[in-house]
C-alpha positions as CSV (number, residue, x, y, z in Angstrom):
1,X,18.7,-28.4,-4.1
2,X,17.0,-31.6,-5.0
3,X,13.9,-29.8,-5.9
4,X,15.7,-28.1,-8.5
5,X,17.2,-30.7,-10.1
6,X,20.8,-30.0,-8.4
7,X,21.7,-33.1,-6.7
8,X,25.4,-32.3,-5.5
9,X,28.6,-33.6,-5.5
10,X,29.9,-37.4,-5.4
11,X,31.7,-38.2,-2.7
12,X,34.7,-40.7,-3.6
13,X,34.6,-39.1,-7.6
14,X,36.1,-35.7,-6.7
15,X,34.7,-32.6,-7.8
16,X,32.5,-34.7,-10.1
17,X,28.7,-33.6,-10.0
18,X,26.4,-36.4,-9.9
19,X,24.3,-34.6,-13.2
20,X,27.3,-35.2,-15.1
21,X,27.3,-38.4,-14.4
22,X,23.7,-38.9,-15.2
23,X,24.6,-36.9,-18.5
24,X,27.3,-38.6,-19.4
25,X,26.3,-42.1,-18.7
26,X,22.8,-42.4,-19.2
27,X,23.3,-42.2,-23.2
28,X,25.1,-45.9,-23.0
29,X,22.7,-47.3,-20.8
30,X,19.8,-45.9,-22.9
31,X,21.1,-47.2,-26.2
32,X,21.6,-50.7,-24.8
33,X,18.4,-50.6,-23.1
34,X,17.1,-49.8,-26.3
35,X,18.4,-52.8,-28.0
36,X,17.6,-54.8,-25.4
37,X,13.7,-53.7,-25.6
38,X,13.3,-54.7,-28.9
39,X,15.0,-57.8,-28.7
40,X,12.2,-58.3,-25.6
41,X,9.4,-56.8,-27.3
42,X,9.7,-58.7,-30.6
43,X,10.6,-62.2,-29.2
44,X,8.6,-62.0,-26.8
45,X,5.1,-60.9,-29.6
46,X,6.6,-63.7,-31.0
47,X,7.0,-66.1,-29.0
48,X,3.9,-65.6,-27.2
49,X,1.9,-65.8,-30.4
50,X,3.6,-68.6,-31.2
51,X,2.9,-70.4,-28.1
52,X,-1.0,-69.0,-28.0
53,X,-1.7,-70.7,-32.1
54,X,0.2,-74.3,-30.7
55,X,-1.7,-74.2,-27.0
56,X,-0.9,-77.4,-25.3
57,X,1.1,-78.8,-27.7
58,X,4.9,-79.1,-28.2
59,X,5.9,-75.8,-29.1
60,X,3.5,-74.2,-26.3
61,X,5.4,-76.4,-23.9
62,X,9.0,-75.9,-24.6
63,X,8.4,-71.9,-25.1
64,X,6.9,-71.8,-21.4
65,X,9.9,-74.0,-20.3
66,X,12.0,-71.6,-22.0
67,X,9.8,-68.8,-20.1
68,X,10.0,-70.1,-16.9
69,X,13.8,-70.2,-16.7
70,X,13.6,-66.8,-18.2
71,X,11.3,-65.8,-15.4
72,X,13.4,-67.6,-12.6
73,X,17.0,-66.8,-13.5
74,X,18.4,-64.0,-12.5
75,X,19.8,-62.1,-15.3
76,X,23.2,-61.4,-14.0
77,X,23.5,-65.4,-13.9
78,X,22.9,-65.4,-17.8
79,X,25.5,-63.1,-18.1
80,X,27.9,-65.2,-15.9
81,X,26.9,-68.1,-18.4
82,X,27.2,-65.9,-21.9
83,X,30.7,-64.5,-21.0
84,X,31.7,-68.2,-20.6
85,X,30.4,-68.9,-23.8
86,X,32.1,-66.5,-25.4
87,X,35.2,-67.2,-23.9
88,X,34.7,-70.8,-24.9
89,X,34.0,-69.6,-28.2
90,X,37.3,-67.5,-28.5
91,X,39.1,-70.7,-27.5
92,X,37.8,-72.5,-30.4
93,X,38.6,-70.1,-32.9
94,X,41.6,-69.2,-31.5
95,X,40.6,-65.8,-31.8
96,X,38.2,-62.8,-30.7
97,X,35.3,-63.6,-32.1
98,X,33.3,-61.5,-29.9
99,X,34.0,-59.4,-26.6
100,X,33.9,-61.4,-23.0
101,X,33.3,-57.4,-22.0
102,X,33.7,-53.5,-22.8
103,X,32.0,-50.6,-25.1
104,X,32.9,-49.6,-28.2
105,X,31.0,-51.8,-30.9
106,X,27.9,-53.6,-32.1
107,X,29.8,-56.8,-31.1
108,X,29.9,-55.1,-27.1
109,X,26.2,-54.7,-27.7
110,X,24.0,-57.3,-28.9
111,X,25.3,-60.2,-26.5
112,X,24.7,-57.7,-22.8
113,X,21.5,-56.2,-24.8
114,X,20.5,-60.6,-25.2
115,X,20.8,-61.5,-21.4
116,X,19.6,-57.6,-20.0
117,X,16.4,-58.3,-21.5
118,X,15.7,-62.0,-21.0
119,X,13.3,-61.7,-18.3
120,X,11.4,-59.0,-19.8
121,X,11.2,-61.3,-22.7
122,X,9.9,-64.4,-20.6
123,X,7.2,-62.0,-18.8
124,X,6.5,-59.9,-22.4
125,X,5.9,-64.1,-23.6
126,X,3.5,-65.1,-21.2
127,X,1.9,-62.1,-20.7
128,X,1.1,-61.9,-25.0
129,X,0.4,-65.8,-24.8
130,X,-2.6,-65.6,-22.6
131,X,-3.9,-62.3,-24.2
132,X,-3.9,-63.9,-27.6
133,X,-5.9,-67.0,-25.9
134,X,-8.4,-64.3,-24.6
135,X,-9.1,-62.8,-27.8
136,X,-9.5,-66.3,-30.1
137,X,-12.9,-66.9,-29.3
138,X,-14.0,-63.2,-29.1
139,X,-17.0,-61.7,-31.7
140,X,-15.0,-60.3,-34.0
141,X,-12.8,-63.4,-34.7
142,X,-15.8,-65.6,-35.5
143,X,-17.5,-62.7,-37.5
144,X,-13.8,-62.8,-39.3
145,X,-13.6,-66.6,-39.9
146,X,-17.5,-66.9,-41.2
147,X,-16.4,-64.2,-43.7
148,X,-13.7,-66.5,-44.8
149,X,-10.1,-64.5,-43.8
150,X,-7.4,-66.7,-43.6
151,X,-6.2,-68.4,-40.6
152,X,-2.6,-65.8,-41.2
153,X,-5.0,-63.0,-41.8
154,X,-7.6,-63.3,-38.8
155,X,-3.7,-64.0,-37.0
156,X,-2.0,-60.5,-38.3
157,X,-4.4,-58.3,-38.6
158,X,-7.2,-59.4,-35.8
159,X,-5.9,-61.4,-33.3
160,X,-2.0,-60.2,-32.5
161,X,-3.3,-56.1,-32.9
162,X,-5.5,-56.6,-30.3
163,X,-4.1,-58.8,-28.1
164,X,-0.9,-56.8,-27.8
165,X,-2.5,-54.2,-26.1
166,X,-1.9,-55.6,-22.5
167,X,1.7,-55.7,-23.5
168,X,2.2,-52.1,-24.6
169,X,0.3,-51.1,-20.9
170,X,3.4,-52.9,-19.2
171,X,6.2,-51.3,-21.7
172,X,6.0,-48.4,-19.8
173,X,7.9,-49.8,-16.5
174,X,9.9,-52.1,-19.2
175,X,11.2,-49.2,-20.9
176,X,11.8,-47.2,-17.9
177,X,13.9,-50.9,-16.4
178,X,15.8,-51.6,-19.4
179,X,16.8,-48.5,-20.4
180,X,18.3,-47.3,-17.1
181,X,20.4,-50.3,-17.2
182,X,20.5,-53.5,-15.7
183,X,22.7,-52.6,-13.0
184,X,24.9,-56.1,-12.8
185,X,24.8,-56.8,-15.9
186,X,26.4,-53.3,-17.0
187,X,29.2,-54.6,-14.1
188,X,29.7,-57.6,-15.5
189,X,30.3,-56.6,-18.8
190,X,32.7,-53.5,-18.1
191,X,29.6,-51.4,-19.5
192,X,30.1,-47.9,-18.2
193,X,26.6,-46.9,-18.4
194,X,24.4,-45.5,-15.5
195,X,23.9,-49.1,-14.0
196,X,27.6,-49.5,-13.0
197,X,28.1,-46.4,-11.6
198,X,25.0,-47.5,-9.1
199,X,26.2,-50.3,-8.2
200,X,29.6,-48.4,-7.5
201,X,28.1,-46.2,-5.3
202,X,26.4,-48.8,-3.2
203,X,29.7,-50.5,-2.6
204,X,31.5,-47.3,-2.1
205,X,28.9,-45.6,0.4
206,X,28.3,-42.7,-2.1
207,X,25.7,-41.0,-1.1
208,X,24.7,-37.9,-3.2
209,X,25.0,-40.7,-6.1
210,X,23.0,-43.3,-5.0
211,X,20.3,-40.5,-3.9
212,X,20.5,-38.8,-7.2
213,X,20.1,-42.0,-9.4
214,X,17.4,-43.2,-7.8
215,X,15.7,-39.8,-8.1
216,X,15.9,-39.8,-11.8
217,X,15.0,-43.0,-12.3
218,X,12.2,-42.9,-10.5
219,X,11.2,-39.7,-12.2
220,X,11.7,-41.7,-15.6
221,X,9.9,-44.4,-14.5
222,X,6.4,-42.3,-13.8
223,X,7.4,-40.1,-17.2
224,X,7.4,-43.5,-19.1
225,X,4.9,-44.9,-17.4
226,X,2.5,-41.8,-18.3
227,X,3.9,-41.2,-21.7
228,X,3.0,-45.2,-22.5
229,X,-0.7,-44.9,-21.2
């Protein structure tokens, strides 16, 4: 039944198939995942180039500091942290500035989509930081610099489009990650995406779920991992 794409009935959820679950919940996770991928993607192009035109100097050492407890932290810790700063924040305004947890909103999206992609925003940093330190002394930058293009020019248009190459390789298994859900962070928001659910199943010994989720994510993973290369 597996084979053809029929993978049953959840066990505690009655007479709930596990493809409508998939159907119905992998849209949420999907459009936070999205968010969350840029936010990773573009911080962490950023950052990394950032860190790669300041090597060994201030701002290269407080953006690796930054990566390393990006790299070490789990991300369901961050989350932990940022409902606790909301909830702080709430107290300070006396009001409900933003949403401790939920769906619904932007405001129940950019703070989960922050923390969910963190990590893959540390690893996107480095990663783009020592591919943009390959590069520098390459051919084609000196050829670029003795035909006098601007430092921002050989940057944009020389440097950063070729480094970032390495980094779209690994967006494959990022996209595939993210977009899935971060399964405790989707708990500990109240995020009803696909994530949850997982984590649900686990703790409720739901078979046919857990069995069907991890087929179809691991048959999104070698899709986006094909579709990227």
């Amino acid at each position: 039944n597996m084979l053809t794409g029929d993978f049953g009935i959840s066990f505690t959820q009655e007479n709930r198939e596990v493809n409508d679950i998939i159907r119905e919940h992998f849209p949420i996770s999907a459009i936070l995942g999205t968010v969350s991928l840029m936010v990773a993607a573009v911080g962490g192009i950023m950052l990394g180039s950032l860190a790669a035109a300041f090597r060994n100097k201030r701002p290269d050492g407080f953006i690796m500091f930054i990566v390393v407890i990006g790299v070490a932290v789990p991300n369901f810790v961050f989350a932990v942290l940022a409902q606790w700063g909301i909830t702080e924040v709430n107290k300070g305004f006396n009001a409900d500035v933003l949403p401790v947890g939920g769906w619904g909103s932007f405001k129940h999206i950019w703070v989960p989509a922050i923390v969910l992609g963190l990590g893959t925003l540390a690893y996107l940093t480095r990663l783009m930081r020592s591919s943009m330190l390959e590069v520098v002394n390459l051919d084609y930058i000196r050829t670029a610099k003795a035909k006098g293009v601007s430092p921002s020019g050989i940057l944009f248009k020389h440097q950063i489009r070729n480094a970032v190459m390495p980094v779209i390789t690994v967006l494959g298994p990022a996209i595939a990650a993210i977009t899935t859900g971060g399964f405790v962070v989707e708990s500990n928001f109240a995020i009803p995406g696909l994530g949850r659910y997982f984590v649900q199943a686990v703790q409720q010994l739901d078979y046919t779920v857990i069995m069907g989720l991890t087929v179809f994510y691991g048959a999104y993973l070698v899709f986006m991992v094909i579709f990227v290369d």
